[in-house]
ZAMARGU-4260 file (C-alpha; in steps of 0.2 Angstrom, whole numbers, plus 5000, padded with zeros to 4 digits):
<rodrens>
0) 4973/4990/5089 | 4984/4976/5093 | 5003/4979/5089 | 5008/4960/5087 | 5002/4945/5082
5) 5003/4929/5093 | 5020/4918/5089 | 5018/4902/5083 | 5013/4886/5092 | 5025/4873/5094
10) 5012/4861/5085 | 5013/4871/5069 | 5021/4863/5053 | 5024/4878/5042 | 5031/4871/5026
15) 5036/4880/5010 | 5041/4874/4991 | 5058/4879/4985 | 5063/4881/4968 | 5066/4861/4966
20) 5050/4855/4972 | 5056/4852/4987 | 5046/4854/5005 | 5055/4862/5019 | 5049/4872/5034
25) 5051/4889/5034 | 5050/4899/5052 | 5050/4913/5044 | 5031/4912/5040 | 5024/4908/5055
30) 5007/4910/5052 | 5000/4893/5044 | 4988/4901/5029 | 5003/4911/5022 | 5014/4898/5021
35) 5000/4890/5009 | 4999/4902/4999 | 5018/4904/4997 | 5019/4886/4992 | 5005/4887/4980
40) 5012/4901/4972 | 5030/4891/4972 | 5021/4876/4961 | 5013/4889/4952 | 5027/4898/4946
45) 5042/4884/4946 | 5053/4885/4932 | 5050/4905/4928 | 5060/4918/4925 | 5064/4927/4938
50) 5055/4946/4938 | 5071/4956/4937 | 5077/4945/4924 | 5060/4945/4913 | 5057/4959/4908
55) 5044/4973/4909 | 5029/4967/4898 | 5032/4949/4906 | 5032/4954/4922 | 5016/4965/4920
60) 5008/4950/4912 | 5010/4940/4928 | 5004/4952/4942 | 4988/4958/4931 | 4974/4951/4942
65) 4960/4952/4931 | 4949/4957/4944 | 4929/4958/4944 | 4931/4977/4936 | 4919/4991/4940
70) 4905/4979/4946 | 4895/4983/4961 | 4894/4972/4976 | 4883/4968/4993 | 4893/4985/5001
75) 4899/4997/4987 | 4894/5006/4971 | 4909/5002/4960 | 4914/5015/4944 | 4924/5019/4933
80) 4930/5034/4926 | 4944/5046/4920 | 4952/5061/4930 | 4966/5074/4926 | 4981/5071/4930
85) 5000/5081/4930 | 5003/5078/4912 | 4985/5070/4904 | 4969/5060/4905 | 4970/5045/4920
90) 4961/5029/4921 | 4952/5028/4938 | 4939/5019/4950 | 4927/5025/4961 | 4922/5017/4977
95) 4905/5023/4985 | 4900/5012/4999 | 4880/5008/5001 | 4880/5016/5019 | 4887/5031/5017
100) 4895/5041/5034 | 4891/5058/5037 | 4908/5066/5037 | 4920/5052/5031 | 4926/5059/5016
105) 4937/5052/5003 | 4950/5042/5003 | 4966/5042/4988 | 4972/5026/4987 | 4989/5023/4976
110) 4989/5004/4971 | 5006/4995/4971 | 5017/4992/4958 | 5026/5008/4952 | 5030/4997/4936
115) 5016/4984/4935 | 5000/4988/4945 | 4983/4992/4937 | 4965/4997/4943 | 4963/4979/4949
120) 4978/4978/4958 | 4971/4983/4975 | 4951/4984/4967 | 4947/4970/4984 | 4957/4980/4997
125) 4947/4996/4992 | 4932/4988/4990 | 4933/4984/5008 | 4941/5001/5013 | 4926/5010/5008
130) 4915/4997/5016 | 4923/5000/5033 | 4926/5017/5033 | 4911/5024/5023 | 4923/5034/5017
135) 4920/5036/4995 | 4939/5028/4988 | 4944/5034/4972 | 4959/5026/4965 | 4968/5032/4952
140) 4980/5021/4940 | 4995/5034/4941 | 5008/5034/4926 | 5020/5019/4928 | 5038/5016/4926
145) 5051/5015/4917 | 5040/5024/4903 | 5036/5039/4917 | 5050/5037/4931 | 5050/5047/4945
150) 5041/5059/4950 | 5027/5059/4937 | 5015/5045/4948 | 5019/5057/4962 | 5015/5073/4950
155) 4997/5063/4947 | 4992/5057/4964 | 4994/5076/4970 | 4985/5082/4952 | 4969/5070/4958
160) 4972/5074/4974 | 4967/5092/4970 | 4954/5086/4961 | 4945/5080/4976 | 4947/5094/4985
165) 4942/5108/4972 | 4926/5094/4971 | 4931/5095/4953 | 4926/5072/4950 | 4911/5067/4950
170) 4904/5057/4964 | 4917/5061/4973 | 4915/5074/4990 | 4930/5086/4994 | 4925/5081/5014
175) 4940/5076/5025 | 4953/5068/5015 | 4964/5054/5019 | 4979/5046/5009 | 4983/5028/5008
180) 4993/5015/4997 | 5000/4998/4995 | 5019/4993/4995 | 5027/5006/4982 | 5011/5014/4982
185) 5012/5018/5001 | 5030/5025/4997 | 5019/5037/4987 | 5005/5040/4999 | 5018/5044/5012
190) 5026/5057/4999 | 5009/5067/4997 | 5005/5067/5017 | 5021/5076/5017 | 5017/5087/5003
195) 5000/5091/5012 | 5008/5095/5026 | 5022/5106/5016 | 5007/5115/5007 | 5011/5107/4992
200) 4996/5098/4991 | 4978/5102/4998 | 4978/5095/5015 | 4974/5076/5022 | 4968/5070/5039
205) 4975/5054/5038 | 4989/5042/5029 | 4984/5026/5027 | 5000/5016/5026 | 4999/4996/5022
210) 5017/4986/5019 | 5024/5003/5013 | 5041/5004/5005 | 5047/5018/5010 | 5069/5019/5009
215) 5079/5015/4995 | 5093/5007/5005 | 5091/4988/5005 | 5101/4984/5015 | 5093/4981/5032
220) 5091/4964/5040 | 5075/4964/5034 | 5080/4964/5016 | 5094/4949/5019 | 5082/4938/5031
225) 5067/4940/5019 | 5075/4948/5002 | 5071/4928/4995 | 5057/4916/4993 | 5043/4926/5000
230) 5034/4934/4986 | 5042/4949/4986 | 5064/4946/4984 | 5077/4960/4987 | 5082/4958/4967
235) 5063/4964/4964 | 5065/4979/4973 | 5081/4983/4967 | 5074/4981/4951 | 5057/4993/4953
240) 5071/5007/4960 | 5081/5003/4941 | 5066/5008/4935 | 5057/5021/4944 | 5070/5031/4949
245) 5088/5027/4935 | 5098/5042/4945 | 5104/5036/4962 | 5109/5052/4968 | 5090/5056/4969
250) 5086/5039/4979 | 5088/5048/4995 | 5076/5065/4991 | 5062/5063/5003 | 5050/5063/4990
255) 5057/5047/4983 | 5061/5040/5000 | 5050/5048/5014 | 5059/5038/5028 | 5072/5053/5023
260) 5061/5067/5028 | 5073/5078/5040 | 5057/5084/5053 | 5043/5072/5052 | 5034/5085/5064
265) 5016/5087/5059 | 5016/5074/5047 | 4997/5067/5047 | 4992/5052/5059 | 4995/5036/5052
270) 4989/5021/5052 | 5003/5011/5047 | 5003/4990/5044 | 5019/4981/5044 | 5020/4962/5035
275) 5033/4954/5047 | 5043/4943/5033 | 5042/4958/5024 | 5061/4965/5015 | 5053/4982/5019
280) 5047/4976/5038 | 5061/4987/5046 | 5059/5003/5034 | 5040/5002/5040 | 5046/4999/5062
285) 5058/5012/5060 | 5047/5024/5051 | 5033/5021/5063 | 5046/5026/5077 | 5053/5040/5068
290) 5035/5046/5067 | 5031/5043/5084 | 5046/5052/5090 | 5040/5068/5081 | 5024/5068/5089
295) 5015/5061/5076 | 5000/5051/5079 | 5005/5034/5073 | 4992/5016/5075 | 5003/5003/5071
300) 4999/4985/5066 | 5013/4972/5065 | 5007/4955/5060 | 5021/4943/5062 | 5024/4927/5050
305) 5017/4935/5034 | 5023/4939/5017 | 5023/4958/5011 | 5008/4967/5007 | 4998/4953/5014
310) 4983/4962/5018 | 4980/4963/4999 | 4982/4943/4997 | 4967/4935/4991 | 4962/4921/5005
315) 4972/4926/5020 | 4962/4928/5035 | 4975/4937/5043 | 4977/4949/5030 | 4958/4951/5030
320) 4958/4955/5048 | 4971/4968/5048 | 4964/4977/5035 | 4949/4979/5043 | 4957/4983/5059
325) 4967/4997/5047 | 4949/5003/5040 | 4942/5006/5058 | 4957/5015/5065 | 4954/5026/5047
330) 4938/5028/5052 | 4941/5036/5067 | 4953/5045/5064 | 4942/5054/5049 | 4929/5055/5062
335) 4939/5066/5073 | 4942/5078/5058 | 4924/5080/5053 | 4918/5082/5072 | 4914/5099/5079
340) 4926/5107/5089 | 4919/5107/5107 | 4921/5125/5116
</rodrens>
């Protein structure tokens, strides 16, 4: 798996809308299809509030995606249904892919937005995830902030995670099992490979890790170059932090931030992808080397001149193909689980 993306060619005119209307280009998004999409949703979304200023019930209104729902496709057999989690009944989908792998298992996947996502928040990337993999993907919509702050999405994510290895949901086989998540979902995801490893939580072959955010400092050079004007600003991620975790002396507990683990020793392998105009890009290099350092097998995918969480962005190529470079390292790495030991 390729570890960078090319650079941009000196014939390329990236170009982005700022708040005024105004065209300028922007090098920071050097890949030409992602600075579309920035533009477009700059027209889109001229004269708004800002998120951190809105409001909750505002700000879920405009990231709900109203996505195609549980509705089958060409590759996957689409449900859904309700499982158990920490404190009550949770809404959840099912992903079982028409050609099914023997061995692959079942994938978690934790959607982003601790404050705002939804079952069709990431219903695309899964759909695509079990397709490539042949892995069944269940995705539970976990309790959300500020109404549940930190750690109830946690408390459900291990609770279904459980689930799935007691072969308590339906559809579902307890088989190798593998954890991934988007953005503050992959903070999650990174939380319950540790707690599998910790035997707090039945035990994962894989984490799947995609933009993740994964420290509560913002403070990086990441977060000043591209905390602005690229989807995803420094002032949203300060606000999710208001609201999934109020007390600031926790922000640094490894289960909120899990690039504070002391030993990442034995930690799961990981396939990791890092946006490269990203405010969390260095949180994701550094953890990636943190990881690496420990032993830990780590496939890492840094795609330069691309907003954060872009692999889930409808109509970027590149996104497209780094998720599907993701889902074949995922494979493999399941597949390694479920082989016979050879003596």
């Amino acid at each position: 798996m390729p570890t960078t993306a090319p650079g941009p060619r000196a014939t390329d005119r990236l170009q982005v809308v700022h708040p005024r209307g105004e065209l300028r280009p922007d090098p920071r998004l050097s890949d030409p299809d992602a600075a579309r999409l920035v533009a477009e949703h700059a027209r889109r979304t001229a004269g708004w509030t800002p998120r951190h200023l809105a409001g909750v019930a505002t700000a879920r209104a405009r990231d709900r995606r109203g996505g195609p729902g549980p509705v089958d496709d060409e590759q996957v057999l689409v449900t859904d249904l309700h499982v158990r989690g920490a404190a009550g009944p949770l809404r959840a989908r099912r992903y079982v892919p028409r050609t099914t792998l023997a061995g692959a298992g079942t994938l978690v996947h934790l959607h982003g937005g601790w404050v705002t996502g939804d079952l069709d928040t990431d219903d695309a990337l899964c759909r695509v995830l079990a397709a490539r993999t042949g892995a069944v993907v269940l995705s539970p919509c976990y309790r959300h902030a500020p109404e549940h702050p930190f750690p109830g999405g946690l408390r459900d994510a291990a609770a279904v995670l459980g689930l799935v290895a007691d072969g308590a949901v339906p559809g579902v086989p307890a088989g190798p099992l593998a954890v991934s998540g988007t953005s503050t979902g992959g903070t999650l995801a990174a939380a319950l490979a540790r707690w599998a490893r910790d035997g707090a939580a039945p035990p994962v072959a894989a984490q799947l890790l995609l933009s993740p955010v994964l420290d509560h400092r913002l403070d990086r050079d990441s977060h000043a170059r591209y905390g602005d004007g690229l989807l995803l600003t420094r002032d949203d991620l300060a606000w999710s932090w208001d609201l999934y975790l109020p007390d600031r002396r926790r922000r640094a507990e490894p289960d909120a931030s899990p690039l504070r683990v002391s030993d990442p020793a034995g930690l799961p392998p990981a396939v990791l992808v890092v946006s490269g105009a990203d405010p969390a890009r260095d949180e994701g290099l550094e953890h990636a080397e943190r990881l690496r350092a420990a032993g830990v097998p780590v496939e890492l995918l840094l795609r330069e001149g691309v907003p954060h969480a872009h692999v889930a962005l409808p109509g970027l190529p590149a996104g497209e193909r780094d998720l599907a470079a993701a889902a074949d390292a995922l494979r493999a790495l399941l597949a390694r689980r479920a082989a016979p030991a050879v003596r």
